[in-house]
C-alpha positions in Angstrom: -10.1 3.7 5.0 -8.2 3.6 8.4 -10.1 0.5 9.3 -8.6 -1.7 6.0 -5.2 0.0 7.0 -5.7 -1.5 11.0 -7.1 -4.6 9.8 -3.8 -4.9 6.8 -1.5 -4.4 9.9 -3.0 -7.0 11.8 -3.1 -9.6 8.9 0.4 -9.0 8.3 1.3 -8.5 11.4 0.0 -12.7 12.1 2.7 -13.6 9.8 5.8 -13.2 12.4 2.9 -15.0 15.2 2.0 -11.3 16.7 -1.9 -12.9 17.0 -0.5 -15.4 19.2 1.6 -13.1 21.6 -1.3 -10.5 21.5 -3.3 -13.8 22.3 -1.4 -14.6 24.9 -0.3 -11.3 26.3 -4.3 -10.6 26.4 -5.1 -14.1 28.7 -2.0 -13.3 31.2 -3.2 -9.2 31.0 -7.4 -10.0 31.7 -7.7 -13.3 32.8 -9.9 -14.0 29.7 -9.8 -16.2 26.6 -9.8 -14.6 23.1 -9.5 -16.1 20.1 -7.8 -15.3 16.6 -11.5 -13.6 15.3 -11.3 -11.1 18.4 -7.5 -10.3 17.7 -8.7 -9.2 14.3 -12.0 -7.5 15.6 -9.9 -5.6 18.1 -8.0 -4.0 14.5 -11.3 -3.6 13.5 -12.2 -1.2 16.5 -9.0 0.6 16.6 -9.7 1.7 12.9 -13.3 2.7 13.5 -12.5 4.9 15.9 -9.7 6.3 14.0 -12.3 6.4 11.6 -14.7 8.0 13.3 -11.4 10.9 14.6 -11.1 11.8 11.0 -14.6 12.2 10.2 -15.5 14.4 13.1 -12.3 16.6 12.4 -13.4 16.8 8.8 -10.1 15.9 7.8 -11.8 13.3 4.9 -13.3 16.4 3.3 -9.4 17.1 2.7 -8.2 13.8 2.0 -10.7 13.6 -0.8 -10.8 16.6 -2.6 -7.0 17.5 -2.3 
């Protein structure tokens, strides 16, 4: 669920041109070339591992049956 959530932000989040500053930002940070698909996979990861947090702490079990 988290993951959808992350990967919502970052799709709305393109609107006001946050992918290309991220882009950016990332190139001047690394050194390294990214494109719009990794901006959107690293959403993608950030959710997982929230994810993965909520699943470990059994905290779905309570989101789902309360």
């Amino acid at each position: 669920m988290i993951i959808i959530i992350f990967l919502l932000s970052g799709w709305i989040l393109s609107w006001f041109n946050f992918e290309k500053l991220f882009i950016q930002a990332f190139k001047e940070l690394f050194n390294k070339e990214i494109t719009s698909a990794s901006y959107y996979f690293i959403f993608f990861c950030i959710g997982a591992i929230g994810d993965l947090i909520l699943f470990f702490n059994r905290e779905y079990i309570n989101i789902l049956f309360n």
